[in-house]
N, C-alpha and C positions, 0 to 999 in steps of 0.2 A: 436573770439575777437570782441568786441561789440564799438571798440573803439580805438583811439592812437594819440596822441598827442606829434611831435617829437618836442623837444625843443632846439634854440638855433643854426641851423642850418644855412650854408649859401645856403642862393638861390638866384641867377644871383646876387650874390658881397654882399647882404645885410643879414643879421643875422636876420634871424625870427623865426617864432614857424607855423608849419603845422599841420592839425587837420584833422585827415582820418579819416570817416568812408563810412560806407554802399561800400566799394569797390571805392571808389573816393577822389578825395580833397576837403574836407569842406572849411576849413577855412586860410588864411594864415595872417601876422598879426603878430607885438609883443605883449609880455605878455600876449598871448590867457589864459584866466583864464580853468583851468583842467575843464571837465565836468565831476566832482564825483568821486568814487572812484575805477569805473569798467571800466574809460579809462584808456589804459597804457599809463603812460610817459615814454619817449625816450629822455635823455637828447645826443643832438647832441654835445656839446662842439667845437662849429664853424665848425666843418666836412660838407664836401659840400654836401647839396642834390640834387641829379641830375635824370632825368630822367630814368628809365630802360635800358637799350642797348638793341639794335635789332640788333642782325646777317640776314643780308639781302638775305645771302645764304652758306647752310649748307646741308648737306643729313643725316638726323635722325637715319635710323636705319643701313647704312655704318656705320656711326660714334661710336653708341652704338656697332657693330661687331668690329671695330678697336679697342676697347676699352677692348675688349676680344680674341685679335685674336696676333699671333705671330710676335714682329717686326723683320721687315727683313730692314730697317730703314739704308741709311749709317752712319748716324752719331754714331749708337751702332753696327754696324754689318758692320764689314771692308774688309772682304774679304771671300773667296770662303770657307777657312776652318771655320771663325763664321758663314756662313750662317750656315753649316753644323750643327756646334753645336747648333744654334737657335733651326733649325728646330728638332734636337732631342730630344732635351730636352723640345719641346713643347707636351704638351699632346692632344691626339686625341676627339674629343669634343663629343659628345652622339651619333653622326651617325658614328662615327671611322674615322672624315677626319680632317687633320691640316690646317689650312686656317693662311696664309703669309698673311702682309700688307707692304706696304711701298717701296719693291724693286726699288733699280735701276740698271742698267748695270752699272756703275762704281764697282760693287762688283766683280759680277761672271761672265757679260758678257751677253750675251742674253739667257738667260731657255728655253729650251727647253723641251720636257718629257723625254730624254737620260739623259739630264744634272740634272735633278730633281731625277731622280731614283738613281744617283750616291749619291745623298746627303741623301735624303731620298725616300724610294722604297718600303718600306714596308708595310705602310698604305697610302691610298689615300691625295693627297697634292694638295691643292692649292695655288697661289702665285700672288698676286696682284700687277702691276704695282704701282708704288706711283701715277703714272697720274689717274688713275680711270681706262684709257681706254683699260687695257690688264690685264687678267689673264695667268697665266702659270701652266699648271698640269701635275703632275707624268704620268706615263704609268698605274698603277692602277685608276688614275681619270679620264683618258682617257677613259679608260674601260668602268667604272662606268655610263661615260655620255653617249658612244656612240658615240663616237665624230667621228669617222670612217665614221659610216653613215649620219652623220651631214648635211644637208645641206644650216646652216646658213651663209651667205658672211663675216663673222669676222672669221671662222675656216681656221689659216692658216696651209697650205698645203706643203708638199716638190717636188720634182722632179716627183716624181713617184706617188704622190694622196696620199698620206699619213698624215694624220695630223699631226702637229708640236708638238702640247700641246699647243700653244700658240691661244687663243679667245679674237678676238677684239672687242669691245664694245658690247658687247652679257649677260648683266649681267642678264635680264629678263630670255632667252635662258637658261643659264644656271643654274640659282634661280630654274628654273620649272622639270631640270635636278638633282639635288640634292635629296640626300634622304627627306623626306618629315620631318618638325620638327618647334617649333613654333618661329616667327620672335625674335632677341633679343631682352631681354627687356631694355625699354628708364628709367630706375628708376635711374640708374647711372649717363648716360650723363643728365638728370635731374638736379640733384644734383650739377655736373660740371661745367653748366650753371648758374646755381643759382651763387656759387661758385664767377663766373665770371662776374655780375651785367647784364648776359644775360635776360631780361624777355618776351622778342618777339624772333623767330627767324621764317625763310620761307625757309624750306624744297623744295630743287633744284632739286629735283629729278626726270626725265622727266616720262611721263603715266603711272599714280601709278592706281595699281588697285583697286577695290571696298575692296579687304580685307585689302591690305596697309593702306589705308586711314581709314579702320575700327579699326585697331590695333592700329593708331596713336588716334585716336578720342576717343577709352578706354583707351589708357595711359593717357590720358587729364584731363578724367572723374574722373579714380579713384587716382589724383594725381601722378599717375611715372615722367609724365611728367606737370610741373608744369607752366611753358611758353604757351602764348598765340602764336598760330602756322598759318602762310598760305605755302600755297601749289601751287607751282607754276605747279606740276603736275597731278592738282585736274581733272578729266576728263571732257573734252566742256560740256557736258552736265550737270556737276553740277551747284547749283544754290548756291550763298554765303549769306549766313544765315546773321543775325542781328547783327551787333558790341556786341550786349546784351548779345546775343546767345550763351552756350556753344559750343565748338569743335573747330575745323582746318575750316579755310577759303580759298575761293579760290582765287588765286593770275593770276597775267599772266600767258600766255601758253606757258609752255617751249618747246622751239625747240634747239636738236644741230648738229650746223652745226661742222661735225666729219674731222678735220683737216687731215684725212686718205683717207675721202673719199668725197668730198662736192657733195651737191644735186642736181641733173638737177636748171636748173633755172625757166622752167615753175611749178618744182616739191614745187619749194618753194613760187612761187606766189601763187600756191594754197594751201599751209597751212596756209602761212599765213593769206589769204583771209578768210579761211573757221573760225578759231581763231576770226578773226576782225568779219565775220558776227553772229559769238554767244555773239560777245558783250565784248570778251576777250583781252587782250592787251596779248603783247609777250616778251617772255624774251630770248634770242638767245644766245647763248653758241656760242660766238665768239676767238677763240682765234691765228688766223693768220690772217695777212694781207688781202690774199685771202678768206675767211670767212666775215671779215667786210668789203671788197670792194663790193661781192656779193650781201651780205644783203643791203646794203645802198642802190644799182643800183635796187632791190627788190622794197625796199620801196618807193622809185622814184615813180613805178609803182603804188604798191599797196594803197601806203598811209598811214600813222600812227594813230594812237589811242593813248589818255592820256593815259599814264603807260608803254605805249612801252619803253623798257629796253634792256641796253646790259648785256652781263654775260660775266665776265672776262676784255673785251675787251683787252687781253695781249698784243697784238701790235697793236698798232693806231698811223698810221702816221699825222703828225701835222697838212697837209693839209686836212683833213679831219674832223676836229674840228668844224670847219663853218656848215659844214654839219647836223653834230649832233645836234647844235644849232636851226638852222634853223628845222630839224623834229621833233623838239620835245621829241628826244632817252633820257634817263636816262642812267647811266653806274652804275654797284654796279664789283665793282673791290677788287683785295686780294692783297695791299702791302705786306701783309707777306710772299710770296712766294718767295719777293726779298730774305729777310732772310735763309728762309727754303733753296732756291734750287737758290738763288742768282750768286755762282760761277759756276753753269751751264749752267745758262746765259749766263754772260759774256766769258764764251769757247765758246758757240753754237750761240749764236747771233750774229752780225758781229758791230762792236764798235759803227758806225755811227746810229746803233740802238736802241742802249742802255737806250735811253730818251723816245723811243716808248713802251719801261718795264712797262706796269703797269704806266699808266700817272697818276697823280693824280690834281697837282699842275696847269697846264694848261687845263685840263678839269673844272676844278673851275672857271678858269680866262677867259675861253670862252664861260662862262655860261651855260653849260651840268652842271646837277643835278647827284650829287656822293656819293652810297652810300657805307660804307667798308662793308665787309665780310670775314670770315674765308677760305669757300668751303671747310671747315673739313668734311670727314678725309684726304683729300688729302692736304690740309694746316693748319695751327695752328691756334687750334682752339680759343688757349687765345685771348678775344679781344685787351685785354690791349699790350701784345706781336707785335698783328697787329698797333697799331696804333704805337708804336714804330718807326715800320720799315717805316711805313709810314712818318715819321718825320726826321728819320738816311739816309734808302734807303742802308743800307750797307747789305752786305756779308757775309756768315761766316767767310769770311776769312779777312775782315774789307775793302775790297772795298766798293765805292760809285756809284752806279749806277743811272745815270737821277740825282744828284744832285736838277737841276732846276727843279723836278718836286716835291720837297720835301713838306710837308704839314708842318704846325705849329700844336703844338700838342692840341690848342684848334679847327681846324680845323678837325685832323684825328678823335677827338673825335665828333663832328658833325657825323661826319660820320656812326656812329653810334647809335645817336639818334634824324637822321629823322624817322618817320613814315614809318611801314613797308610796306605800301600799296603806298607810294609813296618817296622812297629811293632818299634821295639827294636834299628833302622839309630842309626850313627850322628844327631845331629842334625842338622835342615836347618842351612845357613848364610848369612850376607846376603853376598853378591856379585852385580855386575853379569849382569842376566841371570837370576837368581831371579824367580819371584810377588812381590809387592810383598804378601805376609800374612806385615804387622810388629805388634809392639805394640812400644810406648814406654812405659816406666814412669816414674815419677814421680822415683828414684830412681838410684842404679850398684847392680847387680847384687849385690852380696857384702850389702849393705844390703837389701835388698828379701828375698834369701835368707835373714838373718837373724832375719828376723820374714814369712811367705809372706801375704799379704794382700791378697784381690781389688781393695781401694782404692787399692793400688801402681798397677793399671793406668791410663795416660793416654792413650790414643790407640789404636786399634786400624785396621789397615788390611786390607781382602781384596782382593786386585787392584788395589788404590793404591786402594780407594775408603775412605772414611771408614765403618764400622759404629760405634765410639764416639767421641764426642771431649770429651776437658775442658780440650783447648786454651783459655786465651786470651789 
Protein backbone atom coordinates (compact mmCIF):
# COMPACT_ATOMS: atom_id res chain seq x y z
CA UNK A 1 0.00 0.00 0.00
CA UNK A 2 1.84 3.15 -1.10
CA UNK A 3 -0.83 5.06 0.66
CA UNK A 4 -4.58 5.69 2.49
CA UNK A 5 -6.39 8.42 3.17
CA UNK A 6 -9.37 7.51 5.73
CA UNK A 7 -12.18 9.93 5.36
CA UNK A 8 -14.57 11.52 7.37
CA UNK A 9 -13.71 9.92 10.68
CA UNK A 10 -14.09 10.97 14.16
CA UNK A 11 -11.10 11.77 16.26
CA UNK A 12 -11.15 13.07 19.87
CA UNK A 13 -15.16 14.46 19.01
CA UNK A 14 -14.26 16.08 15.56
CA UNK A 15 -14.77 14.72 12.01
CA UNK A 16 -11.61 14.74 10.02
CA UNK A 17 -9.77 13.05 7.06
CA UNK A 18 -6.25 11.18 8.33
CA UNK A 19 -3.48 10.52 5.72
CA UNK A 20 -1.19 7.49 6.43
CA UNK A 21 1.72 6.77 4.91
CA UNK A 22 5.31 5.31 5.18
CA UNK A 23 3.89 3.40 8.39
CA UNK A 24 2.79 6.77 10.30
CA UNK A 25 0.32 9.58 10.53
CA UNK A 26 0.93 12.15 7.84
CA UNK A 27 -1.55 14.31 7.88
CA UNK A 28 -4.79 15.10 9.76
CA UNK A 29 -7.25 17.96 8.61
CA UNK A 30 -10.65 18.42 6.76
CA UNK A 31 -10.90 17.92 3.17
CA UNK A 32 -7.34 16.47 2.96
CA UNK A 33 -7.47 16.67 -0.98
CA UNK A 34 -6.58 12.52 -2.20
CA UNK A 35 -2.84 12.40 -3.27
CA UNK A 36 -3.52 10.52 -6.83
CA UNK A 37 -4.78 7.66 -7.68
CA UNK A 38 -2.59 4.98 -5.92
CA UNK A 39 -3.72 6.22 -2.47
CA UNK A 40 -6.70 4.26 -1.02
CA UNK A 41 -9.54 6.16 0.30
CA UNK A 42 -11.28 4.79 3.31
CA UNK A 43 -14.44 6.63 3.68
CA UNK A 44 -15.08 6.48 7.55
CA UNK A 45 -18.88 7.62 7.58
CA UNK A 46 -18.29 9.46 11.37
CA UNK A 47 -16.88 5.78 12.79
CA UNK A 48 -14.54 6.63 15.48
CA UNK A 49 -10.86 6.44 14.93
CA UNK A 50 -9.11 5.30 17.79
CA UNK A 51 -5.79 4.35 18.61
CA UNK A 52 -4.69 0.42 18.31
CA UNK A 53 -5.32 -1.44 21.90
CA UNK A 54 -2.50 -2.82 23.67
CA UNK A 55 -3.18 -5.98 25.91
CA UNK A 56 -0.62 -5.19 28.57
CA UNK A 57 -0.62 -8.78 29.46
CA UNK A 58 -1.19 -12.01 27.80
CA UNK A 59 1.00 -15.28 27.28
CA UNK A 60 1.37 -15.91 23.37
CA UNK A 61 2.07 -19.30 22.71
CA UNK A 62 -0.43 -20.66 26.11
CA UNK A 63 -3.02 -18.74 24.25
CA UNK A 64 -2.39 -20.05 20.63
CA UNK A 65 -2.31 -23.93 22.60
CA UNK A 66 -5.64 -22.96 24.19
CA UNK A 67 -6.76 -22.21 21.04
CA UNK A 68 -6.21 -25.71 19.93
CA UNK A 69 -6.29 -27.76 22.96
CA UNK A 70 -9.63 -29.39 24.63
CA UNK A 71 -12.05 -27.21 26.94
CA UNK A 72 -12.47 -28.59 30.07
CA UNK A 73 -14.06 -25.03 30.75
CA UNK A 74 -17.12 -25.07 33.49
CA UNK A 75 -19.21 -22.97 31.69
CA UNK A 76 -19.32 -26.02 28.63
CA UNK A 77 -18.35 -28.95 30.75
CA UNK A 78 -20.60 -29.39 33.89
CA UNK A 79 -19.68 -32.26 35.44
CA UNK A 80 -17.63 -35.38 35.80
CA UNK A 81 -19.62 -37.34 33.12
CA UNK A 82 -18.87 -34.16 30.25
CA UNK A 83 -15.61 -34.06 31.29
CA UNK A 84 -15.50 -37.51 30.35
CA UNK A 85 -16.95 -37.01 27.16
CA UNK A 86 -14.72 -33.92 26.39
CA UNK A 87 -11.83 -35.65 26.97
CA UNK A 88 -12.98 -38.46 24.47
CA UNK A 89 -13.91 -37.07 21.86
CA UNK A 90 -10.87 -35.04 21.88
CA UNK A 91 -8.31 -36.29 19.41
CA UNK A 92 -4.63 -37.09 20.50
CA UNK A 93 -2.33 -34.24 18.79
CA UNK A 94 1.03 -35.55 16.68
CA UNK A 95 3.00 -36.89 19.75
CA UNK A 96 -0.38 -39.02 20.97
CA UNK A 97 -1.12 -36.71 24.15
CA UNK A 98 -4.72 -34.88 24.83
CA UNK A 99 -3.88 -31.66 26.52
CA UNK A 100 -7.13 -30.11 28.85
CA UNK A 101 -7.44 -26.36 29.43
CA UNK A 102 -9.47 -24.55 31.64
CA UNK A 103 -10.39 -27.00 34.62
CA UNK A 104 -11.94 -26.33 37.69
CA UNK A 105 -12.87 -28.43 40.86
CA UNK A 106 -16.23 -27.40 40.80
CA UNK A 107 -16.65 -30.17 37.93
CA UNK A 108 -14.92 -33.43 39.18
CA UNK A 109 -13.35 -32.36 42.10
CA UNK A 110 -9.61 -32.46 42.39
CA UNK A 111 -7.61 -34.82 39.29
CA UNK A 112 -5.61 -36.69 40.38
CA UNK A 113 -3.78 -39.58 37.83
CA UNK A 114 -6.46 -42.38 39.43
CA UNK A 115 -9.13 -39.88 38.63
CA UNK A 116 -7.79 -39.05 35.17
CA UNK A 117 -7.27 -42.68 34.15
CA UNK A 118 -11.04 -43.38 35.12
CA UNK A 119 -12.09 -40.76 32.47
CA UNK A 120 -9.45 -41.16 30.09
CA UNK A 121 -6.39 -43.92 30.48
CA UNK A 122 -5.56 -44.66 27.37
CA UNK A 123 -3.42 -42.16 25.76
CA UNK A 124 -1.35 -39.76 27.69
CA UNK A 125 -3.65 -36.65 29.26
CA UNK A 126 -3.00 -33.60 30.47
CA UNK A 127 -5.20 -31.27 32.21
CA UNK A 128 -4.57 -27.54 33.01
CA UNK A 129 -5.90 -25.80 35.92
CA UNK A 130 -7.93 -22.68 34.50
CA UNK A 131 -5.38 -20.80 37.10
CA UNK A 132 -2.17 -21.50 34.93
CA UNK A 133 -0.59 -22.74 38.16
CA UNK A 134 -1.43 -26.68 38.03
CA UNK A 135 -1.38 -29.26 35.56
CA UNK A 136 -2.93 -32.79 36.21
CA UNK A 137 -1.82 -35.95 34.29
CA UNK A 138 -3.03 -39.45 33.56
CA UNK A 139 -0.94 -42.43 34.88
CA UNK A 140 0.45 -42.82 31.32
CA UNK A 141 1.64 -39.00 31.55
CA UNK A 142 3.09 -39.68 34.57
CA UNK A 143 5.08 -42.41 32.97
CA UNK A 144 5.87 -40.55 30.10
CA UNK A 145 7.50 -37.64 32.32
CA UNK A 146 8.97 -39.53 34.93
CA UNK A 147 7.54 -37.94 37.31
CA UNK A 148 8.24 -40.69 40.08
CA UNK A 149 11.83 -39.74 39.90
CA UNK A 150 11.02 -36.14 39.58
CA UNK A 151 12.67 -33.95 41.86
CA UNK A 152 11.08 -30.59 41.08
CA UNK A 153 9.24 -28.81 44.45
CA UNK A 154 5.79 -28.50 42.43
CA UNK A 155 5.41 -32.61 42.09
CA UNK A 156 2.79 -33.24 44.47
CA UNK A 157 3.23 -36.26 46.36
CA UNK A 158 0.95 -38.67 48.54
CA UNK A 159 1.52 -40.61 51.92
CA UNK A 160 3.76 -42.99 50.74
CA UNK A 161 6.26 -40.78 47.86
CA UNK A 162 4.27 -41.36 45.33
CA UNK A 163 3.28 -38.65 42.93
CA UNK A 164 -0.28 -37.45 42.65
CA UNK A 165 -0.25 -36.45 38.70
CA UNK A 166 -0.77 -33.23 39.87
CA UNK A 167 2.56 -30.43 38.99
CA UNK A 168 2.63 -27.00 40.40
CA UNK A 169 3.93 -24.30 38.59
CA UNK A 170 6.40 -26.38 36.67
CA UNK A 171 5.25 -25.53 33.05
CA UNK A 172 9.30 -25.13 31.92
CA UNK A 173 9.91 -28.65 33.80
CA UNK A 174 7.51 -30.10 32.18
CA UNK A 175 7.53 -28.34 28.27
CA UNK A 176 11.35 -29.99 28.34
CA UNK A 177 9.54 -33.34 29.49
CA UNK A 178 7.18 -33.58 26.55
CA UNK A 179 7.83 -35.49 23.44
CA UNK A 180 9.87 -33.05 21.46
CA UNK A 181 7.56 -31.10 18.48
CA UNK A 182 7.37 -27.58 17.18
CA UNK A 183 5.88 -24.52 19.43
CA UNK A 184 2.15 -23.74 18.18
CA UNK A 185 1.78 -21.71 15.65
CA UNK A 186 0.70 -17.73 16.50
CA UNK A 187 -0.96 -17.29 12.87
CA UNK A 188 -4.38 -17.81 14.56
CA UNK A 189 -4.42 -15.84 17.74
CA UNK A 190 -2.80 -13.31 15.14
CA UNK A 191 -5.80 -13.10 13.27
CA UNK A 192 -8.01 -13.03 16.74
CA UNK A 193 -6.18 -10.10 17.88
CA UNK A 194 -6.38 -8.29 14.85
CA UNK A 195 -10.11 -9.43 15.06
CA UNK A 196 -10.11 -7.43 18.28
CA UNK A 197 -8.42 -3.87 17.52
CA UNK A 198 -5.51 -5.68 19.38
CA UNK A 199 -2.29 -4.07 17.67
CA UNK A 200 0.34 -4.06 20.80
CA UNK A 201 0.33 -6.65 23.25
CA UNK A 202 3.25 -7.79 26.06
CA UNK A 203 3.73 -11.33 26.43
CA UNK A 204 3.79 -12.29 30.53
CA UNK A 205 5.34 -14.92 30.46
CA UNK A 206 8.33 -15.32 33.05
CA UNK A 207 12.20 -16.55 31.64
CA UNK A 208 11.44 -17.23 28.13
CA UNK A 209 14.32 -18.75 26.50
CA UNK A 210 16.50 -17.90 23.49
CA UNK A 211 14.27 -20.32 21.16
CA UNK A 212 10.87 -18.88 22.66
CA UNK A 213 11.69 -15.52 21.89
CA UNK A 214 13.15 -16.77 18.60
CA UNK A 215 9.90 -18.33 17.41
CA UNK A 216 8.02 -15.42 18.68
CA UNK A 217 10.54 -12.81 16.56
CA UNK A 218 9.72 -15.22 13.19
CA UNK A 219 6.18 -15.11 13.75
CA UNK A 220 6.74 -11.29 13.59
CA UNK A 221 8.84 -11.52 10.62
CA UNK A 222 6.97 -13.55 8.50
CA UNK A 223 3.50 -11.91 9.42
CA UNK A 224 1.69 -14.89 11.75
CA UNK A 225 1.90 -12.61 14.04
CA UNK A 226 1.15 -9.27 12.99
CA UNK A 227 1.15 -7.09 16.46
CA UNK A 228 4.02 -5.26 17.69
CA UNK A 229 5.02 -7.41 20.86
CA UNK A 230 7.32 -6.76 24.47
CA UNK A 231 8.31 -9.32 26.45
CA UNK A 232 8.33 -9.03 29.77
CA UNK A 233 10.35 -12.32 30.02
CA UNK A 234 12.89 -11.20 27.57
CA UNK A 235 16.29 -12.52 29.42
CA UNK A 236 18.43 -9.60 31.80
CA UNK A 237 20.84 -9.71 29.52
CA UNK A 238 18.95 -8.81 26.46
CA UNK A 239 19.29 -5.51 25.00
CA UNK A 240 15.83 -3.56 23.45
CA UNK A 241 16.33 -2.86 20.01
CA UNK A 242 15.09 0.67 18.34
CA UNK A 243 11.07 1.55 18.38
CA UNK A 244 12.20 1.45 14.33
CA UNK A 245 13.47 -1.92 14.82
CA UNK A 246 11.82 -5.05 13.77
CA UNK A 247 11.02 -7.94 16.53
CA UNK A 248 9.68 -8.27 20.27
CA UNK A 249 11.14 -5.88 22.80
CA UNK A 250 12.09 -6.07 26.10
CA UNK A 251 9.79 -5.05 28.67
CA UNK A 252 10.17 -5.33 32.73
CA UNK A 253 11.36 -8.35 34.60
CA UNK A 254 8.78 -10.70 35.41
CA UNK A 255 8.87 -12.02 38.78
CA UNK A 256 6.11 -14.35 40.49
CA UNK A 257 5.49 -14.27 43.68
CA UNK A 258 3.59 -18.04 43.63
CA UNK A 259 0.56 -17.64 46.11
CA UNK A 260 1.66 -21.50 47.19
CA UNK A 261 4.66 -20.79 48.03
CA UNK A 262 6.24 -16.98 48.64
CA UNK A 263 9.91 -16.22 48.39
CA UNK A 264 12.46 -15.95 51.29
CA UNK A 265 12.58 -12.13 51.64
CA UNK A 266 16.35 -11.58 51.40
CA UNK A 267 15.64 -14.03 48.20
CA UNK A 268 13.47 -11.28 46.65
CA UNK A 269 15.79 -8.37 47.52
CA UNK A 270 18.00 -9.94 45.58
CA UNK A 271 16.12 -10.33 42.23
CA UNK A 272 15.02 -7.62 42.49
CA UNK A 273 18.13 -5.70 42.99
CA UNK A 274 20.06 -7.76 40.41
CA UNK A 275 16.63 -6.66 37.60
CA UNK A 276 17.18 -2.92 38.80
CA UNK A 277 21.13 -3.18 38.34
CA UNK A 278 20.65 -4.40 34.50
CA UNK A 279 18.74 -1.36 34.10
CA UNK A 280 15.26 -3.40 34.19
CA UNK A 281 12.17 -2.47 35.92
CA UNK A 282 9.74 -5.37 37.21
CA UNK A 283 6.67 -6.54 36.83
CA UNK A 284 5.56 -8.86 40.05
CA UNK A 285 2.77 -11.42 39.69
CA UNK A 286 0.94 -10.38 42.68
CA UNK A 287 -2.13 -11.92 43.47
CA UNK A 288 -2.71 -12.22 47.47
CA UNK A 289 -2.52 -9.86 50.18
CA UNK A 290 0.59 -11.55 51.49
CA UNK A 291 2.33 -11.32 48.07
CA UNK A 292 1.67 -7.36 47.81
CA UNK A 293 2.38 -6.76 51.49
CA UNK A 294 5.87 -8.53 50.95
CA UNK A 295 6.72 -6.78 47.72
CA UNK A 296 5.87 -3.38 48.93
CA UNK A 297 8.14 -4.04 52.45
CA UNK A 298 10.78 -5.21 49.43
CA UNK A 299 10.83 -2.25 47.78
CA UNK A 300 11.01 -0.16 50.99
CA UNK A 301 14.20 -1.60 50.83
CA UNK A 302 15.33 -1.85 47.49
CA UNK A 303 13.90 1.00 45.86
CA UNK A 304 11.82 1.33 42.57
CA UNK A 305 12.67 2.10 38.90
CA UNK A 306 10.33 4.03 36.29
CA UNK A 307 8.15 1.14 34.88
CA UNK A 308 8.02 -0.87 38.10
CA UNK A 309 4.55 -2.52 37.64
CA UNK A 310 2.19 -4.75 39.56
CA UNK A 311 0.70 -7.84 37.73
CA UNK A 312 -2.81 -8.77 38.72
CA UNK A 313 -2.69 -7.08 41.97
CA UNK A 314 -6.18 -9.25 42.71
CA UNK A 315 -6.34 -8.22 46.36
CA UNK A 316 -5.10 -4.67 47.44
CA UNK A 317 -6.35 -3.54 50.40
CA UNK A 318 -7.37 0.30 50.33
CA UNK A 319 -4.74 1.04 52.93
CA UNK A 320 -2.16 0.50 50.72
CA UNK A 321 -3.14 2.85 47.83
CA UNK A 322 -0.90 5.66 49.30
CA UNK A 323 1.87 3.48 49.11
CA UNK A 324 1.61 2.68 45.49
CA UNK A 325 1.45 6.23 44.78
CA UNK A 326 4.09 7.28 46.62
CA UNK A 327 6.63 4.43 44.77
CA UNK A 328 5.96 4.96 41.75
CA UNK A 329 4.25 1.06 41.14
CA UNK A 330 1.88 0.91 37.95
CA UNK A 331 -0.93 -1.94 38.27
CA UNK A 332 -2.06 -3.65 34.72
CA UNK A 333 -5.02 -5.66 36.14
CA UNK A 334 -7.83 -8.09 34.49
CA UNK A 335 -11.68 -6.87 35.31
CA UNK A 336 -12.56 -9.73 33.30
CA UNK A 337 -11.98 -12.27 35.68
CA UNK A 338 -14.75 -10.72 37.68
CA UNK A 339 -16.90 -11.99 34.72
CA UNK A 340 -15.22 -15.14 33.95
CA UNK A 341 -14.76 -16.64 37.61
CA UNK A 342 -16.76 -13.81 39.33
CA UNK A 343 -19.06 -16.26 41.59
CA UNK A 344 -16.02 -17.93 42.92
CA UNK A 345 -15.14 -14.90 44.22
CA UNK A 346 -17.76 -14.07 46.01
CA UNK A 347 -18.07 -18.01 47.64
CA UNK A 348 -14.21 -17.86 48.39
CA UNK A 349 -13.46 -14.31 49.38
CA UNK A 350 -14.90 -13.17 52.54
CA UNK A 351 -17.69 -10.15 51.53
CA UNK A 352 -15.79 -7.27 53.40
CA UNK A 353 -13.29 -8.20 50.59
CA UNK A 354 -15.01 -7.89 47.73
CA UNK A 355 -13.97 -4.14 46.84
CA UNK A 356 -10.17 -5.55 47.22
CA UNK A 357 -11.41 -7.66 43.61
CA UNK A 358 -9.60 -6.33 41.02
CA UNK A 359 -9.67 -2.40 42.25
CA UNK A 360 -9.88 -0.42 39.37
CA UNK A 361 -11.87 2.64 40.06
CA UNK A 362 -9.89 3.83 43.33
CA UNK A 363 -6.41 3.01 41.98
CA UNK A 364 -7.38 5.88 39.37
CA UNK A 365 -8.56 8.12 41.96
CA UNK A 366 -5.29 7.51 44.10
CA UNK A 367 -3.25 8.23 41.25
CA UNK A 368 -1.50 4.61 40.43
CA UNK A 369 -1.30 4.44 36.75
CA UNK A 370 -3.94 1.44 35.26
CA UNK A 371 -3.40 -0.58 32.80
CA UNK A 372 -6.24 -3.52 31.52
CA UNK A 373 -5.33 -6.84 30.22
CA UNK A 374 -6.67 -10.11 29.36
CA UNK A 375 -3.98 -12.57 31.03
CA UNK A 376 -5.43 -15.01 28.17
CA UNK A 377 -5.63 -18.00 28.24
CA UNK A 378 -6.41 -17.93 31.64
CA UNK A 379 -8.95 -14.82 31.21
CA UNK A 380 -10.89 -13.54 28.14
CA UNK A 381 -9.26 -12.70 25.91
CA UNK A 382 -11.83 -10.13 24.17
CA UNK A 383 -10.79 -6.75 25.10
CA UNK A 384 -14.00 -5.37 24.48
CA UNK A 385 -15.55 -8.24 26.89
CA UNK A 386 -12.92 -6.91 29.43
CA UNK A 387 -13.70 -3.57 29.65
CA UNK A 388 -17.21 -4.42 29.95
CA UNK A 389 -16.81 -6.06 33.20
CA UNK A 390 -14.71 -3.35 33.99
CA UNK A 391 -17.67 -0.93 33.78
CA UNK A 392 -20.80 -3.78 35.23
CA UNK A 393 -18.18 -5.56 37.80
CA UNK A 394 -21.01 -8.28 37.67
CA UNK A 395 -21.02 -12.06 37.84
CA UNK A 396 -22.16 -14.72 35.80
CA UNK A 397 -24.74 -15.01 37.82
CA UNK A 398 -25.50 -11.10 37.68
CA UNK A 399 -23.92 -10.13 41.04
CA UNK A 400 -22.12 -6.76 41.55
CA UNK A 401 -18.92 -7.08 43.09
CA UNK A 402 -16.78 -3.61 44.44
CA UNK A 403 -19.56 -1.66 42.64
CA UNK A 404 -17.37 1.43 43.81
CA UNK A 405 -14.61 0.36 41.95
CA UNK A 406 -16.50 0.54 38.81
CA UNK A 407 -14.72 2.31 35.66
CA UNK A 408 -16.79 4.50 33.10
CA UNK A 409 -16.55 2.84 29.84
CA UNK A 410 -14.38 5.71 28.31
CA UNK A 411 -12.04 5.07 31.13
CA UNK A 412 -11.83 1.02 30.85
CA UNK A 413 -11.13 1.88 27.32
CA UNK A 414 -7.91 4.10 28.41
CA UNK A 415 -7.00 1.26 29.69
CA UNK A 416 -6.22 -0.10 27.00
CA UNK A 417 -4.68 2.53 24.95
CA UNK A 418 -1.85 3.65 27.21
CA UNK A 419 1.50 2.89 25.68
CA UNK A 420 2.75 -0.46 26.18
CA UNK A 421 5.93 0.28 27.70
CA UNK A 422 4.25 2.42 30.20
CA UNK A 423 0.63 1.04 31.01
CA UNK A 424 -1.73 3.36 32.79
CA UNK A 425 0.23 6.84 30.69
CA UNK A 426 -2.12 8.86 29.44
CA UNK A 427 -3.58 7.49 26.12
CA UNK A 428 -1.70 7.42 22.72
CA UNK A 429 -3.07 10.10 20.39
CA UNK A 430 -3.51 10.35 16.40
CA UNK A 431 -1.30 13.08 15.26
CA UNK A 432 0.99 13.63 12.59
CA UNK A 433 4.04 11.58 13.07
CA UNK A 434 2.43 8.65 15.34
CA UNK A 435 2.57 4.68 14.29
CA UNK A 436 -0.15 4.43 11.90
CA UNK A 437 -1.85 1.41 14.68
CA UNK A 438 -5.43 2.71 14.07
CA UNK A 439 -8.70 0.86 14.33
CA UNK A 440 -11.73 2.41 12.74
CA UNK A 441 -14.95 1.50 14.01
CA UNK A 442 -18.05 1.07 12.57
CA UNK A 443 -19.57 3.54 14.68
CA UNK A 444 -18.76 7.44 16.78
CA UNK A 445 -17.26 6.52 19.87
CA UNK A 446 -20.05 7.53 22.77
CA UNK A 447 -22.14 4.79 20.55
CA UNK A 448 -19.81 1.96 20.36
CA UNK A 449 -19.06 2.82 24.16
CA UNK A 450 -22.53 2.29 24.82
CA UNK A 451 -22.89 -1.29 24.08
CA UNK A 452 -18.44 -2.32 23.81
CA UNK A 453 -18.70 -5.06 21.04
CA UNK A 454 -15.74 -6.66 19.07
CA UNK A 455 -18.15 -6.32 15.86
CA UNK A 456 -17.81 -2.51 16.33
CA UNK A 457 -14.36 -2.97 14.90
CA UNK A 458 -13.88 -2.04 11.05
CA UNK A 459 -10.44 -1.71 9.99
CA UNK A 460 -7.42 -2.36 11.91
CA UNK A 461 -3.96 -0.95 10.98
CA UNK A 462 -0.31 -1.67 12.38
CA UNK A 463 2.09 0.41 10.60
CA UNK A 464 -0.34 1.60 8.03
CA UNK A 465 -0.67 -2.06 7.02
CA UNK A 466 -3.99 -3.55 6.92
CA UNK A 467 -4.28 -6.83 9.73
CA UNK A 468 -8.20 -6.57 9.48
CA UNK A 469 -10.54 -5.12 6.96
CA UNK A 470 -14.42 -5.12 6.47
CA UNK A 471 -13.83 -2.28 4.25
CA UNK A 472 -15.95 -2.10 1.26
Amino acid sequence: MTGLLIRGAEVDGMLLDVRIGHGRVLETGRALPRAGGAEQLVRAHGGALIPGLADHHLHLFATAADLASTSCDPATVRDKEGLARALHRACPDRQGWIRGVRYHESIAGELTAARLDALRGEVPVRVQHRSGALWMLNSRAVAAVRLATADHPGVERDSTGRPTGRLWRADAWLRDRLPPGDPPSLAGLGRQLARYGITTVTDATPSLDAATVAAITKAMACGELPQRVHLLGAPLSSRTTAPEQPGPKSGPWKIVLADSALPDYDELVETIGTAHQAGRPVAVHCVTREALLLLLVVLEEVGTLPGDRLEHASLTPPEVLPTLRRLGLRVVTQPGFLADRGDDYRHDTPADEHGDLYRCASLRAAGVPLGLSSDAPYGPLDPWAVIRAAVQRRTGSGRVLGPGERLTPAQALEGYLSPAQRPGDPPRTIRPGAPADLVLLHAPLAQVLACPEAEMVRLVLIGGHPALSTVT
